[in-house]
MARZASE-499909 format. One record per residue (C-alpha): residue in three letters; y, z, x; residue number from 0. Coordinates in Angstrom, 2 decimals, decimal comma. Last residue first. Layout:
N
(ketor 'ALA'; (Y; Z; X); NUM)
...
//
This chain:
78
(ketor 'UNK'; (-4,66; 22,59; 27,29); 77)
(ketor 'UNK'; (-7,52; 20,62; 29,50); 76)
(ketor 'UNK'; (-9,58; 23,62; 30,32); 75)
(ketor 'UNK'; (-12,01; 23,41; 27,98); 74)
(ketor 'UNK'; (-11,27; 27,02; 26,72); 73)
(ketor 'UNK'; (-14,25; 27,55; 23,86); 72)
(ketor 'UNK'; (-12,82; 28,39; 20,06); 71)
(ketor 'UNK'; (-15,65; 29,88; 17,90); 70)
(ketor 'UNK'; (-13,83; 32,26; 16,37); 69)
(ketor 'UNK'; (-10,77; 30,19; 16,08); 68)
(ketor 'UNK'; (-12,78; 27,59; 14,14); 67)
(ketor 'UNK'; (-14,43; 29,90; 11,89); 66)
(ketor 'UNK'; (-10,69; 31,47; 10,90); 65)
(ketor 'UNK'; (-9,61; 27,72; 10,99); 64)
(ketor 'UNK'; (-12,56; 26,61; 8,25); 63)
(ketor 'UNK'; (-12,39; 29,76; 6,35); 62)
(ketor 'UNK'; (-8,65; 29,53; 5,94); 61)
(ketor 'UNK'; (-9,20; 25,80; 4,87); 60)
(ketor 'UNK'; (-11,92; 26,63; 2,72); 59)
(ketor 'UNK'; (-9,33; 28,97; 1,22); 58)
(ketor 'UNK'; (-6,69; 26,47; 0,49); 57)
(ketor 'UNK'; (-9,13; 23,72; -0,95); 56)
(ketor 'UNK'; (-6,68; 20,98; -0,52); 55)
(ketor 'UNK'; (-6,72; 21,22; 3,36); 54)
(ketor 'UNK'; (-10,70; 20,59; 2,66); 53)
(ketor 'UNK'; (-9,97; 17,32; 1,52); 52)
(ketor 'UNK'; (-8,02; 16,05; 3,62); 51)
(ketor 'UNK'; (-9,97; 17,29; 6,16); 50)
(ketor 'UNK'; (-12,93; 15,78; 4,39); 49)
(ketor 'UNK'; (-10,65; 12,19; 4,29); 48)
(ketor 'UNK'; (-10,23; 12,26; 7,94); 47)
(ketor 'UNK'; (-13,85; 12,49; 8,86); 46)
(ketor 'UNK'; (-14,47; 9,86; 6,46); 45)
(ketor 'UNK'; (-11,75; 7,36; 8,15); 44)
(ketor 'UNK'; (-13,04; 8,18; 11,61); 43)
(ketor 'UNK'; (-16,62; 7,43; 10,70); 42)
(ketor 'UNK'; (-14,78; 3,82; 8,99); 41)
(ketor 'UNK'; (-13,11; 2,93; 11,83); 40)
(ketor 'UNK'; (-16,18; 3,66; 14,47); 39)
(ketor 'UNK'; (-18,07; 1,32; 12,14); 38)
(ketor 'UNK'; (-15,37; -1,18; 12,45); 37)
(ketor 'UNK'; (-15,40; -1,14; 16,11); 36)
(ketor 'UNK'; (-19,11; -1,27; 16,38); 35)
(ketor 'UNK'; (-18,92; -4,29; 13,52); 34)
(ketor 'UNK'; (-15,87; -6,06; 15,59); 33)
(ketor 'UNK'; (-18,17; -5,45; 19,16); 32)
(ketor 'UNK'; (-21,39; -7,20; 17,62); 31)
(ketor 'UNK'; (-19,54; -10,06; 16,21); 30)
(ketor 'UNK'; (-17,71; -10,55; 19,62); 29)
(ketor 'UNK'; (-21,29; -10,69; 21,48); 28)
(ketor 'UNK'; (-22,43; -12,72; 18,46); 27)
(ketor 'UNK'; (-20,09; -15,42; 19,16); 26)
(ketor 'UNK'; (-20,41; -15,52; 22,35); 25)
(ketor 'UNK'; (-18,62; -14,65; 25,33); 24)
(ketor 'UNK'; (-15,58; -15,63; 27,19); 23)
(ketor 'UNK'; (-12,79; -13,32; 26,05); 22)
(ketor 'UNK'; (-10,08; -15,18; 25,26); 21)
(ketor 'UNK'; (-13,57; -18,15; 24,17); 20)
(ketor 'UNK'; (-15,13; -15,45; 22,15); 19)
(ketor 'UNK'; (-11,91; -14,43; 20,50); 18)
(ketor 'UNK'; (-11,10; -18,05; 19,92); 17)
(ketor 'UNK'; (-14,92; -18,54; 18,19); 16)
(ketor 'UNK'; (-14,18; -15,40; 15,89); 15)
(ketor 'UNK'; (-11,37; -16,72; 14,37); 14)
(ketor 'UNK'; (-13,02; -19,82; 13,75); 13)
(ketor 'UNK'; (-16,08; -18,81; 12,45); 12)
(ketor 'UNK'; (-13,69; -16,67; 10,18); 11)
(ketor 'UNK'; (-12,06; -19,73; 9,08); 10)
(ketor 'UNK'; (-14,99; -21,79; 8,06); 9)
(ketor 'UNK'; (-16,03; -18,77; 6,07); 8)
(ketor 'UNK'; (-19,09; -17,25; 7,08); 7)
(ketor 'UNK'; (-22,85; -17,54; 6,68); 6)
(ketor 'UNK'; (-25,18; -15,51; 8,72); 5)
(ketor 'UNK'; (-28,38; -16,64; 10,93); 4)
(ketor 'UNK'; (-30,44; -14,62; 12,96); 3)
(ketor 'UNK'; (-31,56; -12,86; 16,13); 2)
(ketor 'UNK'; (-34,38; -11,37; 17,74); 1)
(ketor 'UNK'; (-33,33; -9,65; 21,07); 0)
//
């Protein structure tokens, strides 16, 4: 894996050293898991904003539940 430098405060190097040391890994290994976790926060933050803002739109909601219904496969788990 190539790697490469990146500046940070003092006190994020910090923070991020006694996470690697709870967890004993590297830096980068915790670096790597806080950007996957905040990319995972941000998708879920989108997909709740376009509900949001397709509840607004009252028939594009309609649509939306009328499609969902129609397409609605048991799973099983409900």
């Amino acid at each position: 894996m190539t790697t490469t430098t990146i500046r940070v405060d003092l006190d994020t190097r910090d923070r991020l050293r006694a996470i690697a040391t709870q967890r004993d890994a590297s830096l980068g290994e915790v670096l790597r898991d806080a950007v996957r976790e905040l990319e995972r926060r941000e998708f879920a933050l989108r997909v709740r904003e376009g509900y949001i803002r397709l509840r607004a739109d009252r028939e594009a909601w309609d649509d939306y539940l009328a499609e969902a219904e129609a397409t609605h496969v048991e799973d099983g788990l409900g």
